[in-house]
C-alpha positions in Angstrom: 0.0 0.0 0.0 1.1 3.4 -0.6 2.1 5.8 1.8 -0.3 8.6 0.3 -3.1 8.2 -1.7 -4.9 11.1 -3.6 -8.6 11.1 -2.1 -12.0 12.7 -1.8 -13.3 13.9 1.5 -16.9 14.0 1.8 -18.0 15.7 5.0 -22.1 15.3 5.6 -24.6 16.2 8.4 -26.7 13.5 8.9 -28.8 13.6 12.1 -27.0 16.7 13.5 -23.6 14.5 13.3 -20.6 15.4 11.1 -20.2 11.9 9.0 -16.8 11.3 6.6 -16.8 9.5 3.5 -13.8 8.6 1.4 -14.0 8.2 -2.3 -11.8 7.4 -5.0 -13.0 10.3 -7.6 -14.6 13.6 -7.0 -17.5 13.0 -8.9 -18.4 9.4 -6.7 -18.3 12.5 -3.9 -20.6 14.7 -5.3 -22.8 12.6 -6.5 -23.2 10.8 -2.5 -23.4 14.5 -1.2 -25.9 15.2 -3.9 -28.2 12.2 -3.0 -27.5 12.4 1.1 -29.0 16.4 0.7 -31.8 15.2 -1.2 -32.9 12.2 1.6 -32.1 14.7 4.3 -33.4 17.4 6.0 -33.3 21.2 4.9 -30.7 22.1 7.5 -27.9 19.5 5.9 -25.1 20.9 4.7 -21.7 18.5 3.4 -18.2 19.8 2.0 -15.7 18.0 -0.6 -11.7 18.4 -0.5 -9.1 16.4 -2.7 -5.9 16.0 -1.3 -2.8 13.5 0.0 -3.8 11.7 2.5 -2.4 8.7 4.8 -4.5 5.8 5.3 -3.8 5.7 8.5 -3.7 9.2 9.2 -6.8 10.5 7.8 -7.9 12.9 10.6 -4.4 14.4 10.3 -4.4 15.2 6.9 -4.4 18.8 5.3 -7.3 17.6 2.7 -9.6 16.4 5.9 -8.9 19.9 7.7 -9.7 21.9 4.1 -13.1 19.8 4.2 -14.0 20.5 8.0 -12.8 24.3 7.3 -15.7 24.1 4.1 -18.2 22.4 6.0 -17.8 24.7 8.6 -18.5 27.7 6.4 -21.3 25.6 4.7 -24.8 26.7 5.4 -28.0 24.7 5.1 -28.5 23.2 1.7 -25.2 23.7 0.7 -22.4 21.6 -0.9 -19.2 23.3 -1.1 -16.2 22.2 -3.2 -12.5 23.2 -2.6 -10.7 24.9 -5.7 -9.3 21.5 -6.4 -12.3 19.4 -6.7 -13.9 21.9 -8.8 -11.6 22.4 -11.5 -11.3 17.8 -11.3 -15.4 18.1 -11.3 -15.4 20.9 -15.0 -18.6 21.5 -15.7 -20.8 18.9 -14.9 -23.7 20.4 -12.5 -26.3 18.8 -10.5 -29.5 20.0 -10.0 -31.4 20.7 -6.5 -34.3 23.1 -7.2 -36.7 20.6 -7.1 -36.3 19.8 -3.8 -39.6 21.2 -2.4 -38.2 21.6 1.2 -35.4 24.1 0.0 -32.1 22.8 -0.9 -30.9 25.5 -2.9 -29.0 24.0 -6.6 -25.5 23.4 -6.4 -23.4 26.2 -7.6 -19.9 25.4 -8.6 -18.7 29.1 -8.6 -15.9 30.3 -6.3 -18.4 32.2 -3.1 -16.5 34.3 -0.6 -17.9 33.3 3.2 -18.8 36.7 4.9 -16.9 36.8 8.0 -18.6 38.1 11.2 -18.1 41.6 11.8 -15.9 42.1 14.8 -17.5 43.8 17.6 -16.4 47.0 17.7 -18.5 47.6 14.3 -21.5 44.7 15.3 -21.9 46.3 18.6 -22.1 49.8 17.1 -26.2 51.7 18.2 -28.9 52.7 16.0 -27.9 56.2 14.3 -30.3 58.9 14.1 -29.7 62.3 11.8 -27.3 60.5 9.1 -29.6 59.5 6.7 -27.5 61.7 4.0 -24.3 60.2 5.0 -25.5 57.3 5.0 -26.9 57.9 1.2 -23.6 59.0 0.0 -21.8 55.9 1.2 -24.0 53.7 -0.3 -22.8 55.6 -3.5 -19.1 54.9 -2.5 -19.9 51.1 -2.0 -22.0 51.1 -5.7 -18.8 52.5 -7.4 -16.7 50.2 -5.9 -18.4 47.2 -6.9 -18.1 48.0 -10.7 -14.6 49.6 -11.1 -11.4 50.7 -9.6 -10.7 51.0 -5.8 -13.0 53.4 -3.8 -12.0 55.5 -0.8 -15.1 56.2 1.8 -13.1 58.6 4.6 -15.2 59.3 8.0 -13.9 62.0 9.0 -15.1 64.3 12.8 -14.1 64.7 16.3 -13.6 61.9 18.7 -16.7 61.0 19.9 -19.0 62.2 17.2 -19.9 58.7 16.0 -17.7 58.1 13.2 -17.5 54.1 14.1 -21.2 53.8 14.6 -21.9 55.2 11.3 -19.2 52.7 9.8 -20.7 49.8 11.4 -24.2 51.1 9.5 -22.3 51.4 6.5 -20.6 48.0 7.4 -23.9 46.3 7.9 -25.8 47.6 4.8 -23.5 47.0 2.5 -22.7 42.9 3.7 -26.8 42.4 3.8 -26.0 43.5 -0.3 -23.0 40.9 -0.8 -20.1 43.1 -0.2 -17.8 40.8 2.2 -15.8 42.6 4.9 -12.6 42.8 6.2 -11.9 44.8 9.4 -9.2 46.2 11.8 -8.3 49.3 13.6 -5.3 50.7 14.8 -4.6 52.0 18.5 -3.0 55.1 19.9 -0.7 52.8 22.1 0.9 51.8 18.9 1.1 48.3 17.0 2.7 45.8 14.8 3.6 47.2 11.7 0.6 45.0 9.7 -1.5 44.4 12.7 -4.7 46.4 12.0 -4.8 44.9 8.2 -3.6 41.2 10.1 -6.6 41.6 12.1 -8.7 42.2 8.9 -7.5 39.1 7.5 -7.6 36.5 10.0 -11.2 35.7 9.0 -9.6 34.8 5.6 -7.1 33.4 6.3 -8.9 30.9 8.9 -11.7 30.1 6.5 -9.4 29.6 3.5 -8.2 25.7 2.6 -4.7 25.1 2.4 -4.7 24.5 -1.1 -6.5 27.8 -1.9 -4.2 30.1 0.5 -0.9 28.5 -1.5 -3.1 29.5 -5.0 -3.3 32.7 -3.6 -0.4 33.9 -2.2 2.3 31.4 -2.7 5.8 31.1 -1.3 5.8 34.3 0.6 3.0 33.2 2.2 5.7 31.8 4.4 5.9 35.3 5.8 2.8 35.7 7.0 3.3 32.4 9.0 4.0 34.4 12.1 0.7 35.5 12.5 -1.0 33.3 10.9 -0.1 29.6 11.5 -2.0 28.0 9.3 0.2 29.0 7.0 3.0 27.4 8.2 1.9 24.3 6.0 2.4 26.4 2.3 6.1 25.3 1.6 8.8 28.3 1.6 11.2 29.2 -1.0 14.4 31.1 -1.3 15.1 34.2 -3.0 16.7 37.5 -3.0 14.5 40.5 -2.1 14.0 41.2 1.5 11.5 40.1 4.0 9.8 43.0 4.2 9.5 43.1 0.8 8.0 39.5 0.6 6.1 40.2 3.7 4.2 43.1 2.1 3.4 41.4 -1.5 2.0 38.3 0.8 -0.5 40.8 2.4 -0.9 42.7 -1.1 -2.0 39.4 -3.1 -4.4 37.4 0.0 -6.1 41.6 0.1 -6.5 41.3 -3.8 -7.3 38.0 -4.0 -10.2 38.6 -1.8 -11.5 41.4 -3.7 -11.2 39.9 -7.2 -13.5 37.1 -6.5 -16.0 39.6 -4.8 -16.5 43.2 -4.0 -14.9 44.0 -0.9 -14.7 46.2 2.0 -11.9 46.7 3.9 -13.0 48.9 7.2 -9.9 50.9 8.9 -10.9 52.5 12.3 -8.6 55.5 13.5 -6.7 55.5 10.8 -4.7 58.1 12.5 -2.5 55.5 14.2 -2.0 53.3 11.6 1.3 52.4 11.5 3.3 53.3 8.2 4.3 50.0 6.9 0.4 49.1 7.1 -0.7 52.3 5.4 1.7 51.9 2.7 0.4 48.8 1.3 -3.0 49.9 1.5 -2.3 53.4 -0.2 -0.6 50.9 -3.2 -4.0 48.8 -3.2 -6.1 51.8 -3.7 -3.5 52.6 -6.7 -2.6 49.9 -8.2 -5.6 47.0 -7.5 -8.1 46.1 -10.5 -10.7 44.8 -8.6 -14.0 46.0 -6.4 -12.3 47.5 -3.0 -13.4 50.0 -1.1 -11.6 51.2 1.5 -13.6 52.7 4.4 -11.5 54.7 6.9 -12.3 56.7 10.2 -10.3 59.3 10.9 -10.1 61.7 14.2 -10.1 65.6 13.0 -6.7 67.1 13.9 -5.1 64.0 15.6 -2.5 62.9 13.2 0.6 63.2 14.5 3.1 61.2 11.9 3.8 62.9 8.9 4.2 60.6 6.3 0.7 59.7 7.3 -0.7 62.4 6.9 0.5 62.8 3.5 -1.5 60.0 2.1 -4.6 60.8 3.9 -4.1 64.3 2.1 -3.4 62.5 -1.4 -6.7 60.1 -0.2 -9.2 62.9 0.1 -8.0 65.0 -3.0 -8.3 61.7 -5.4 -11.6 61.8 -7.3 -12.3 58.1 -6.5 -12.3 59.3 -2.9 -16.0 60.3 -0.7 -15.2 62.5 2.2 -17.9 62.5 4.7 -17.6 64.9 7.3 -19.5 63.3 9.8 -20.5 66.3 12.3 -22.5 67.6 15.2 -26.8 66.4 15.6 -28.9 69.3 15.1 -31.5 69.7 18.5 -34.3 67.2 17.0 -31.5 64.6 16.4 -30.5 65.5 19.6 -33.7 64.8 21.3 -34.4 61.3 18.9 -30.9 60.1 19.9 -32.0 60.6 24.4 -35.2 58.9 23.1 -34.0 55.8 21.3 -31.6 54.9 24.2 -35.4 55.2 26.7 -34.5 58.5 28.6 -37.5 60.2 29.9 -36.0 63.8 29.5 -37.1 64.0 25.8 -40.4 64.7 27.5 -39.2 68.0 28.9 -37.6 70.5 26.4 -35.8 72.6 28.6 -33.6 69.1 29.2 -32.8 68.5 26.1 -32.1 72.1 24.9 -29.6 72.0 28.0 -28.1 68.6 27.0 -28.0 69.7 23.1 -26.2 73.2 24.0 -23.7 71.6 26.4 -22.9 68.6 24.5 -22.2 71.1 21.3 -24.3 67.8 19.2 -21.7 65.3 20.1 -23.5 61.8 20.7 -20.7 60.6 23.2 -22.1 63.5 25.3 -25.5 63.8 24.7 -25.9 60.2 26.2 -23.1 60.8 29.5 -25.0 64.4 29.7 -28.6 62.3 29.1 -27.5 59.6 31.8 -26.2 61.6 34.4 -29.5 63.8 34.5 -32.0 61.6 33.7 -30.4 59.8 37.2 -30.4 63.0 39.2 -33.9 62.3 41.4 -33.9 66.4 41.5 -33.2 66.8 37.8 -30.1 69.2 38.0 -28.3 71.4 35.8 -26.1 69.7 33.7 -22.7 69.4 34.6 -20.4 72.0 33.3 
């Protein structure tokens, strides 16, 4: 017997239990995955990977994690193929849609997983007075989808809800198919690629093996540092420098996520974003031919490193670039934003005039301003 033996991994829920089948050609695979869909139930899901694998080290092998990675990213009705067993499979198609409970038809095309958003956008509140910002973004994210890189900068005072209105933005835009990548950069400082590392961990995590090495290839033996799983795509020798290769793996996993869908990539407080970081994304928004927007917060007057500041500069006077000064709420948004979060004080106008005038509009203190006297039992001036 063989050491290795080139297999297909069929992973299937049956019963609410994860069950593995081995087969000899990818379309013996599909054609089991096809048929264990139709007898089940509408919430069954199954995954297909080709790979070397030990016979007596399935469980261990790189093709049985790329099919638990797939079925993991699977949702009901579906029956996802890695890159490999759908170039082996061509065109052949099965058909689902007359499967009355609603297994959807199998579709052999390449579908980007949409990653949760992390919680500083998911956790963002309900806006109230951006409906027009919130109009011209959608703009920004139509342009992106059909040509070049797009640049959405939010930009206003700390405070004044910059994030929330990119985690509207965020959320609008994935309910419409845009997948999104997110990070954010801190004032403490941080690794030179962490914000955009922190964007593409979901990638990289959902990504098979075999897909990843497609993607980014030997260098992505740089990225192996943060990434682990990526420890397994063989390294090569050459002569340019690390930093060099580190930056083109970062480059080509950011483009190869945007060519086979339009793409977001969020950037909160882009202020701090360190310059190695910045660089590569300033070259994306220059040189990339794919959907990309780039959606960036930035705090008003805050920049402190030069260099950074020059590309923000060269950002917002590129005509593929939105500026949206995001700004102070106006005394009626004022008033809508101590309602939605259940303060009584939007019952008494004097309050909210108070709150509105002292707060100068800034949602970060119309709600400490609403809180504190909304919990005064004598309902006292507002604090100075």
């Amino acid at each position: 017997m063989p050491a290795t033996a080139t297999l297909t991994l069929l992973v299937i829920e049956r019963d609410s239990e994860q069950v593995v089948e081995v087969f000899a050609s990818v379309r013996a695979a599909v054609a089991a995955g096809v048929d264990a869909l139709r007898a089940g139930t509408a919430s069954d899901r199954a995954a297909i990977s080709v790979g070397e694998v030990q016979p007596d080290d399935l469980a261990g092998s790189t093709a049985m994690a790329d099919a638990m990675t797939l079925f993991a990213a699977a949702q009901p009705g579906d029956l996802l193929l890695s890159p490999t067993a759908r170039a082996l499979l061509g065109d052949h198609r099965f058909d689902l849609e007359g499967r009355a409970d609603g297994v959807a038809a199998v579709d052999w095309s390449e579908r980007t997983v949409a990653a949760p958003l992390p919680a500083f956008l998911s956790w963002t509140p309900r806006l109230v007075g951006r409906q027009h910002e919130l109009t011209r973004a959608a703009e920004a994210v139509a342009a992106a989808r059909v040509g070049r890189p797009q640049v959405l900068l939010l930009r206003g005072e700390a405070g004044i809800g910059k994030t929330a209105l990119a985690g509207a933005i965020a959320r609008a835009a994935r309910d419409d198919g845009v997948n999104m990548l997110a990070g954010r950069a801190s004032e403490e400082g941080t690794l030179p690629y962490q914000p955009l590392a922190e964007a593409l961990r979901p990638v990289i995590e959902a990504g098979t093996i075999e897909h990843l090495t497609e993607a980014i290839g030997p260098s992505a033996q740089y990225l192996a540092a943060m990434f682990p799983r990526l420890g397994a795509i063989p390294a090569t020798s050459g002569s340019e420098e690390a930093r060099s290769l580190l930056r083109r793996a970062f480059s080509e996993l950011l483009a190869d996520v945007a060519r086979r869908g339009p793409t977001a990539l969020i950037l909160d407080d882009v202020q701090w974003m360190p310059r190695p970081a910045m660089e590569l994304v300033d070259a994306l928004r220059t040189e990339l031919d794919a959907p990309l927007l780039i959606m960036a917060t930035l705090r008003q007057g805050e920049v402190s490193d030069e260099k950074i500041d020059t590309w923000l500069t060269a950002w917002s006077d590129d005509p593929s670039t939105t500026v949206i000064e995001v700004g102070p709420l106006g005394l009626a948004d004022t008033a809508a934003l101590i309602e939605l979060h259940g303060h009584q004080l939007v019952a008494r106008p004097d309050a909210v005039s108070q709150i509105h005038w002292r707060s100068a509009g800034n949602p970060f203190f119309v709600e400490e301003l609403a809180l504190h006297l909304g919990s005064d039992p004598s309902g006292g001036e507002t604090p100075e």
